[in-house]
C-alpha positions in Angstrom: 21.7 -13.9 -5.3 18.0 -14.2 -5.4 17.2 -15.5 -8.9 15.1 -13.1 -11.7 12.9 -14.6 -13.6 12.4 -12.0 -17.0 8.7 -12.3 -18.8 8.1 -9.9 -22.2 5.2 -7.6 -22.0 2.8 -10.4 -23.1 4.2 -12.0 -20.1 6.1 -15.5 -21.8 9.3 -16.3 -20.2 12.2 -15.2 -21.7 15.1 -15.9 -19.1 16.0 -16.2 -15.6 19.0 -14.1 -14.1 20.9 -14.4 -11.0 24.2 -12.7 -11.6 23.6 -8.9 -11.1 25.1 -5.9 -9.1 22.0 -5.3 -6.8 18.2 -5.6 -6.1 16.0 -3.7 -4.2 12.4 -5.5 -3.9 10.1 -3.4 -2.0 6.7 -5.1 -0.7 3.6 -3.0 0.4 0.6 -4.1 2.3 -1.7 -1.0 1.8 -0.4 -0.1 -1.9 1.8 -1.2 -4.7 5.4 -2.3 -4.2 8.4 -0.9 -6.0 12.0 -2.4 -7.1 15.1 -1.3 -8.8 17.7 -3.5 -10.3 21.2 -3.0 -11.1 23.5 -5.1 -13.2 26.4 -5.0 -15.4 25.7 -4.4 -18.9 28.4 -6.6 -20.5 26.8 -9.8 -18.5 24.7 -12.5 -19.9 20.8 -11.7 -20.3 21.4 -8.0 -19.4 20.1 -7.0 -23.0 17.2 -8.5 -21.8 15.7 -5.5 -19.1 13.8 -4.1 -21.4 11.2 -1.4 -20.7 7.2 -3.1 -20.3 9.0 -6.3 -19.6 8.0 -7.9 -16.0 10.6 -9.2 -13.4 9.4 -11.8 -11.1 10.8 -12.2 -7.8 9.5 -15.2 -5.9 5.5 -15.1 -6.5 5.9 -11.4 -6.8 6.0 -9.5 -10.6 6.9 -6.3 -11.5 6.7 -4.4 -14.5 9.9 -2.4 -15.8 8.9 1.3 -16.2 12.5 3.2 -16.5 15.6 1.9 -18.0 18.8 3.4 -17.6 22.3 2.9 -19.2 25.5 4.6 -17.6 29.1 4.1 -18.7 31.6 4.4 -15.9 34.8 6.2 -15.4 36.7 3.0 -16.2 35.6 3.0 -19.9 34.0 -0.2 -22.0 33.9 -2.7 -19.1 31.9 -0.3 -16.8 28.7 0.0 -18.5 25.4 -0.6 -15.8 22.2 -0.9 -16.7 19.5 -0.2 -14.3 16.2 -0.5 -14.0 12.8 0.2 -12.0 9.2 0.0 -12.0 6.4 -1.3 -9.8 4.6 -4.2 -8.4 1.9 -5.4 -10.7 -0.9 -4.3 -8.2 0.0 -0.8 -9.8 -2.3 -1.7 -12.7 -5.1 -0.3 -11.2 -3.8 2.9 -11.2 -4.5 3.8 -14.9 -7.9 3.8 -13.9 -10.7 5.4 -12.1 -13.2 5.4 -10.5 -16.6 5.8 -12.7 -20.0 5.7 -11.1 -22.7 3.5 -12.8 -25.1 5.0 -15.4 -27.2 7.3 -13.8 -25.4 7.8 -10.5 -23.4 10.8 -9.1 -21.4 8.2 -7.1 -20.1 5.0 -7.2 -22.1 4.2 -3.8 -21.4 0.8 -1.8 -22.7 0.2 1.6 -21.0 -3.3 2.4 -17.9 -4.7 3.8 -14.8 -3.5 2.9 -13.9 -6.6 0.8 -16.7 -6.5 -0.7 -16.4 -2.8 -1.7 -12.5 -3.0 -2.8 -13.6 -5.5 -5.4 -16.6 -4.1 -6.9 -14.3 -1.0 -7.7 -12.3 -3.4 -9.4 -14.8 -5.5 -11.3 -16.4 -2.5 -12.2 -13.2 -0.3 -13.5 -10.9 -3.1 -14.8 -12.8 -6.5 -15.3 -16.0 -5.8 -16.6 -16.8 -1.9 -17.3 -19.5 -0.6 -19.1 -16.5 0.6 -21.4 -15.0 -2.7 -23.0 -12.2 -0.3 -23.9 -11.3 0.2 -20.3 -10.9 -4.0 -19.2 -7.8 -4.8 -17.9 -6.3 -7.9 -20.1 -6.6 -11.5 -18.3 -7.6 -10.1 -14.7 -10.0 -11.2 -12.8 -11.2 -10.7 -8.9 -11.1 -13.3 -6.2 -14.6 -14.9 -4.7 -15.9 -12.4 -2.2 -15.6 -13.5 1.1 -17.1 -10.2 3.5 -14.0 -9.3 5.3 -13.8 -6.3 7.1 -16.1 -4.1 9.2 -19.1 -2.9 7.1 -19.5 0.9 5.8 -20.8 3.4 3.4 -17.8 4.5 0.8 -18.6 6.5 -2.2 -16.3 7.5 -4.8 -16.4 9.3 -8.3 -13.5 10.0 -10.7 -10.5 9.2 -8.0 -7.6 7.0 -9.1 -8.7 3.6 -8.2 -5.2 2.6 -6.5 -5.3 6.0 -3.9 -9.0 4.7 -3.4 -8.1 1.1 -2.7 -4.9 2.3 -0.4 -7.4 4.4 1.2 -9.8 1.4 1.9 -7.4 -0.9 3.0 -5.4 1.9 5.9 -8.8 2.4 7.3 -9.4 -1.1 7.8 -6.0 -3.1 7.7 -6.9 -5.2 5.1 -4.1 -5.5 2.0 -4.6 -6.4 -1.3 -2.8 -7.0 -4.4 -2.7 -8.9 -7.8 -0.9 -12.3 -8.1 -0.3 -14.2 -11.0 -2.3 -18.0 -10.9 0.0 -20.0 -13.1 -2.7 -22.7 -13.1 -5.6 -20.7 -14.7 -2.6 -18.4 -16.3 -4.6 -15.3 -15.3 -3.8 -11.9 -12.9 -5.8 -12.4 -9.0 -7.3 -9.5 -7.1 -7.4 -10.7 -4.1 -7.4 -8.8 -0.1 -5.7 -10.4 2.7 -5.7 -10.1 6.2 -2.2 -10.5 8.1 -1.8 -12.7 11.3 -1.9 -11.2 14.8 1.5 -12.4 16.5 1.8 -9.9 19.0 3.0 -11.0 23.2 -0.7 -10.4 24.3 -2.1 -13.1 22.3 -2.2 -16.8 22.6 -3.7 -18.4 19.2 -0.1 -18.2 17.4 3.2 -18.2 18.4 4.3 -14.5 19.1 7.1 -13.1 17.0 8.9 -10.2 18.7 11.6 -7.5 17.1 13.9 -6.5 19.8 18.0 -5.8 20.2 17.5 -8.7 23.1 16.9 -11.1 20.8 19.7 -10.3 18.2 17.4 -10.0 15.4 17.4 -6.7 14.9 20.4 -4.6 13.1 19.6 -0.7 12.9 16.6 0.6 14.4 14.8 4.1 14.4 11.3 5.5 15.8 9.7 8.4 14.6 6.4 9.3 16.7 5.0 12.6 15.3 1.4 14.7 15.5 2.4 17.2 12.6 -0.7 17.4 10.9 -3.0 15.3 13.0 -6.5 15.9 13.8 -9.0 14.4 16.5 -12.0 16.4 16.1 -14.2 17.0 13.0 -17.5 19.5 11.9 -19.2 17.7 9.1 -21.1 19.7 6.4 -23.6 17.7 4.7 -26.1 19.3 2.2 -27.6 22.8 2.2 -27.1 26.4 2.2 -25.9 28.5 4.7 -27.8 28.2 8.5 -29.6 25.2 7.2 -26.6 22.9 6.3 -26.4 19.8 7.9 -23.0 19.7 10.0 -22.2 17.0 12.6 -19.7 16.6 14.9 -17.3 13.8 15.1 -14.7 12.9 18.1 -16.7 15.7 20.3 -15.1 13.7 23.6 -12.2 16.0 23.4 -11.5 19.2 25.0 -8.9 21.9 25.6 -5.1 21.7 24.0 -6.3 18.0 22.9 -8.9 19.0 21.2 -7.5 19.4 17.4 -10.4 20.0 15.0 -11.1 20.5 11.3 -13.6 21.2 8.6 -14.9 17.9 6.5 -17.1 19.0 3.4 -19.3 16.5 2.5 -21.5 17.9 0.4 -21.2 14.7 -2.0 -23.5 12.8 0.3 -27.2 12.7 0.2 -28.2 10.7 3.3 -26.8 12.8 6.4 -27.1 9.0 8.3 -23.5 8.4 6.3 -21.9 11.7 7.7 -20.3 10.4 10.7 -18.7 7.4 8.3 -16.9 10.3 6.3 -16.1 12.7 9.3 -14.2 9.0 10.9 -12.4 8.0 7.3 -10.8 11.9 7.4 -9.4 11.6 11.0 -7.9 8.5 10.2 -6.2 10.2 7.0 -4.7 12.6 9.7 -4.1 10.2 12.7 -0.4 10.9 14.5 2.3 8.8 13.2 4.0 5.8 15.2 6.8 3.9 12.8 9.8 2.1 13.4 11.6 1.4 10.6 14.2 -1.3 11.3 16.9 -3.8 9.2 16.1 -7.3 10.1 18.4 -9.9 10.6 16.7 -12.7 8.9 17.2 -16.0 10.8 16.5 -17.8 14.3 14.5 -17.0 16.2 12.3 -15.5 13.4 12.3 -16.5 9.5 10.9 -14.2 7.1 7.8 -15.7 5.1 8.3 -18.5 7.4 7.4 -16.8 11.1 6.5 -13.4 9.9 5.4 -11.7 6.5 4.2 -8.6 5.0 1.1 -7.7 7.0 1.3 -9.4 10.2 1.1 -7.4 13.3 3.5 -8.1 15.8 5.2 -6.8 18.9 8.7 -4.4 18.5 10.5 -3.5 21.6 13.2 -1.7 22.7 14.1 -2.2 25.8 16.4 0.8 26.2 14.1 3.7 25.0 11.4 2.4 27.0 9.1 1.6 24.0 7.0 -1.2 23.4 5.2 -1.3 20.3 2.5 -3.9 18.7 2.4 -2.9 15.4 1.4 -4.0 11.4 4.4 -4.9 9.0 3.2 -2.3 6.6 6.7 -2.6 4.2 9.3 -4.9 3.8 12.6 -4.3 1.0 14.5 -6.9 0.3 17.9 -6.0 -0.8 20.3 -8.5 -2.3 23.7 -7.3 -3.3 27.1 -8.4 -2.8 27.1 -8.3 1.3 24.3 -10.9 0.7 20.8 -10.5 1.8 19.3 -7.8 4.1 15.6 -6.9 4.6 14.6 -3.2 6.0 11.5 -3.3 7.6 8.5 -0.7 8.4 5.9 -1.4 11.2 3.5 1.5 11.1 2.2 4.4 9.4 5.3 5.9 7.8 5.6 9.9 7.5 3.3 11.2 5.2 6.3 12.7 2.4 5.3 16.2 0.6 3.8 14.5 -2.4 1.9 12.5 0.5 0.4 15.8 1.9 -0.1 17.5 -1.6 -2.3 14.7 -2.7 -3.9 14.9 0.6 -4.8 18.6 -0.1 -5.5 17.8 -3.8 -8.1 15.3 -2.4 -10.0 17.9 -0.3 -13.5 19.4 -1.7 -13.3 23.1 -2.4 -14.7 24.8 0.8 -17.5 26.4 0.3 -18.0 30.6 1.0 -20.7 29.9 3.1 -20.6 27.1 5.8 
């Protein structure tokens, strides 16, 4: 088993455990992770999963947010507690997004890097608000990745924002802990490209031909997608401002919608919106796959959370390069398993209710 290490909710060690029923670690390149852990409640250092107390699992912590005790239908003996909760990076979520003094909108025109951690230095390390800092975090040095755009936000959930920021441009992010400064690091990263059609690194490949691969299924889906957008900038009536994005397409493939974008003031950033909403409604392309960890490909040694590399499957005819957006890791009795995503996933129903949640009231009047 995969040893536990168990920190209070100042975060000071308390105990390590390695003798439980089953752990599922979930890993996340655009948003936070998740895990669940189950273990018998008569073992050693089981009184210890407490509720706001963090689990750390390699270099990656957790906080405990549910804890559960069930007795069994064999009586004293067969009491399990389980628990759940999410990657630190989740954090952020009990904020958002406040524009400076003065401003309708938090308004950055830079690289994404560069935009991801101002939100954060300005919501959680050092706001206006003292009230609102975020204990012992801090954000990495700036070092400009990503491409260079106009974002704005005001009063959004600064997690959905940063999850939004990093699908449009790749980039992950999360918050590790630096034992040597013993503080909690923003920080963005950009996986490795280790795809067949590239010759920098060696390529790493997912196929039934090489044995690497367990269970395997593709999903491929344009529910929902959209290639074409109108986008209404300010005014009333005939003398709004509305620009078209992805006009290239025509007949059945042309699959429009409405963006209101009244928010912005210079109609030279319209485009940059009309582009961010067709990406939140782009068709779907995910396998989801167990790995079988091992030659000719070792996890965190070949491959990790992030990297885009090639999938194929010889059989169906598909060959895929594609971003490791999740990996689980799931240690139980059987021994260790990992269950892999490559892709966008499915958007679930709480997925598309946000999505509509998230849309501007349209106005009467376009």
């Amino acid at each position: 088993m995969q040893s536990v290490r168990v920190f209070d909710d100042n975060f000071v060690f308390i105990t390590e455990i390695d003798d439980y029923e089953g752990l599922l670690w979930t890993r996340k390149w655009h948003k936070p992770g998740s895990f669940e852990l189950h273990m018998n409640l008569n073992k050693l250092y089981a009184d210890r999963l407490k509720k706001d107390y963090f689990l750390m699992v390699g270099d990656s912590a957790g906080r405990i947010l549910y804890r559960e005790l069930k007795q069994g239908e064999k009586g004293k003996g067969d009491e399990e507690v389980v628990v759940r909760g999410t990657t630190y990076s989740a954090v952020v979520g009990s904020r958002i997004t406040i524009p400076p003094t003065g401003y309708a909108y938090d308004r950055v025109n830079s690289n994404i890097e560069t935009i991801m951690k101002s939100y954060v230095t300005r919501n959680c390390v050092s706001p206006v608000d003292v009230k609102r800092v975020i204990p012992n975090l801090i954000v990495a040095a700036d070092e400009g990745r990503g491409e260079k755009i106009v974002y704005q936000s005001r009063y959004k959930q600064l997690d959905e924002e940063l999850e939004k920021l990093s699908v449009l441009s790749g980039i992950g992010w999360d918050i590790r802990f630096d034992w040597d400064i013993g503080q909690w690091v923003f920080d963005v990263f950009e996986g490795k490209v280790l795809t067949v059609n590239q010759s920098e690194s060696s390529p790493v490949v997912f196929s039934i031909d090489f044995d690497n691969i367990k269970e395997q299924s593709f999903i491929e889906s344009s529910v929902g997608h959209k290639n074409m957008a109108y986008v209404g900038g300010q005014g009333e009536g005939v003398e709004r401002t509305v620009i078209e994005v992805g006009n290239e397409f025509e007949g059945l493939g042309r699959l429009e919608m409405f963006v209101d974008a009244r928010d912005i003031e210079d109609s030279g950033d319209l485009p940059n919106r009309g582009m961010q909403k067709l990406l939140e409604v782009s068709p779907i392309k995910t396998f989801e796959t167990e790995i079988l960890d091992g030659d000719p490909f070792r996890y965190k040694v070949d491959w990790d959370l992030g990297d885009v590399v090639t999938i194929r499957n010889r059989k169906w005819g598909i060959t895929v390069d594609s971003r490791i957006t999740e990996v689980t890791e799931i240690y139980d009795e059987t021994g260790f398993k990992l269950k892999v995503v490559f892709g966008n996933k499915v958007p679930t129903l709480i997925d598309r209710i946000k999505y509509e949640l998230d849309k501007p009231l349209v106005e009467k009047h376009v």
